[in-house]
C-alpha positions as CSV (number, residue, x, y, z in Angstrom):
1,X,-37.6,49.0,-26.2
2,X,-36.0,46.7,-23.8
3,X,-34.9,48.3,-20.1
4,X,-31.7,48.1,-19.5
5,X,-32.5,46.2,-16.3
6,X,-33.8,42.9,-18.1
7,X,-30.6,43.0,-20.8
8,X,-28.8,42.6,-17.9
9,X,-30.6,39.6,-16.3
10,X,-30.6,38.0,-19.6
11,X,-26.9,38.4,-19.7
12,X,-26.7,36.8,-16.2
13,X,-28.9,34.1,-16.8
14,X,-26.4,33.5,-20.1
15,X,-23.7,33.6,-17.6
16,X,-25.3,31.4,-14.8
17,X,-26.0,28.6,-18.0
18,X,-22.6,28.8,-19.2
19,X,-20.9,28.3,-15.4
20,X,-23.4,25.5,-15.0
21,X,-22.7,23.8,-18.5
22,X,-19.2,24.1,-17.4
23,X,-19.1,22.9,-14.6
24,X,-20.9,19.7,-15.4
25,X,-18.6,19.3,-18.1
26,X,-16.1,19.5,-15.8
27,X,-18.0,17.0,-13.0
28,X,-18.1,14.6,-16.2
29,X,-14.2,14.5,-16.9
30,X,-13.4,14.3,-13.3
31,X,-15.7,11.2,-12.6
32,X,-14.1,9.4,-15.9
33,X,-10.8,10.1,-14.7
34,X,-11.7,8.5,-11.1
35,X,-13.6,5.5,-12.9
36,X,-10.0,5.0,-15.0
37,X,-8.0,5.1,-11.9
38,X,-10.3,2.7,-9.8
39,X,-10.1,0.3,-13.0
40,X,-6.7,0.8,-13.4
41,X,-5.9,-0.4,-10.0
42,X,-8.0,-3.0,-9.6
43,X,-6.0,-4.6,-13.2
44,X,-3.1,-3.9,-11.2
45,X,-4.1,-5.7,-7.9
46,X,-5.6,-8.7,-10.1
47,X,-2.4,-8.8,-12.2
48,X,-0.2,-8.5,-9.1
49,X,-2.0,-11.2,-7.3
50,X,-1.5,-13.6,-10.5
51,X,2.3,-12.8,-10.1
52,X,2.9,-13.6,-6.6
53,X,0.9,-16.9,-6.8
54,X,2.0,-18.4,-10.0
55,X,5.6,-17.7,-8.5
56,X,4.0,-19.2,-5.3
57,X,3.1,-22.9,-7.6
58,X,6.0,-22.2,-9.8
59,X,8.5,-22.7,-6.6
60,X,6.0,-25.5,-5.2
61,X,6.1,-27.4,-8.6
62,X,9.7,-27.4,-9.0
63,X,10.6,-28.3,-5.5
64,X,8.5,-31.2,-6.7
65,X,10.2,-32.6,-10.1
66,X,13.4,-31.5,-9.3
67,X,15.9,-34.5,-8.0
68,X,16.4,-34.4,-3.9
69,X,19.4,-34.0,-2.6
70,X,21.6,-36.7,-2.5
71,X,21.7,-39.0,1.5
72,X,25.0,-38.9,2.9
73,X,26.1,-42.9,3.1
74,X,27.5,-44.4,6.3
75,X,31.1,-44.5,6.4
76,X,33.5,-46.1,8.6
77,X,34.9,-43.4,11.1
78,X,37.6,-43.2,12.8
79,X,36.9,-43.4,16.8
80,X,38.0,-39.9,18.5
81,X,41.5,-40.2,20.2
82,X,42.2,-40.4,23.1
83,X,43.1,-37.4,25.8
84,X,46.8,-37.8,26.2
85,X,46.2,-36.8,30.2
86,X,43.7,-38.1,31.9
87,X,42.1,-37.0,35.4
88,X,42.6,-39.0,38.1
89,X,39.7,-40.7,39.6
90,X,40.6,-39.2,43.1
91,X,39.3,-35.6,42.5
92,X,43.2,-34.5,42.4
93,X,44.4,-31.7,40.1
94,X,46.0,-33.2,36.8
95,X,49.9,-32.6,36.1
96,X,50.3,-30.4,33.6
97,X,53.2,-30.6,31.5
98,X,55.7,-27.0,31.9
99,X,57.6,-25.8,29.1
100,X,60.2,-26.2,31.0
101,X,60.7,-29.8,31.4
């Protein structure tokens, strides 16, 4: 007849397995999940990076074909008029017109 001591370890050593085989189990999902997120963000990174530089060429290539802006031509210009008062050479004050007058 078995003592009720060894039923006992038995049951513990059932135990002990079962807390072992789930915490491996659980070990295993967790390090699947943080291979799938390291994955997953590296795709996004590379994709990201393909983004920004084929926007990158695809601004460089059009500034390329597209026509340039048109030259402004010479035209004739009028010269800038004249000051209806000038200084004197002297240094002196100029008149000023009043409203007055």
């Amino acid at each position: 007849m078995a003592t009720r001591g060894s039923r006992g370890a038995q049951q513990r050593a059932r135990t002990d397995a079962e807390r072992a085989r789930l915490y491996a189990a659980r070990r295993d999902w967790n390090d699947g999940l943080v291979a799938r997120r390291r994955r997953d963000t590296v795709i996004a990174v590379v994709a990201g990076g393909l983004i920004v530089i084929g926007a990158g060429v695809s601004q460089a290539v059009h500034a390329q074909v597209s026509a340039p802006a048109p030259k402004p031509s010479p035209t004739a210009t009028e010269p800038a008029p004249t000051p209806l008062l000038t200084p004197p050479a002297d240094g002196a004050p100029a008149p000023t017109q009043t409203p007055g007058e």
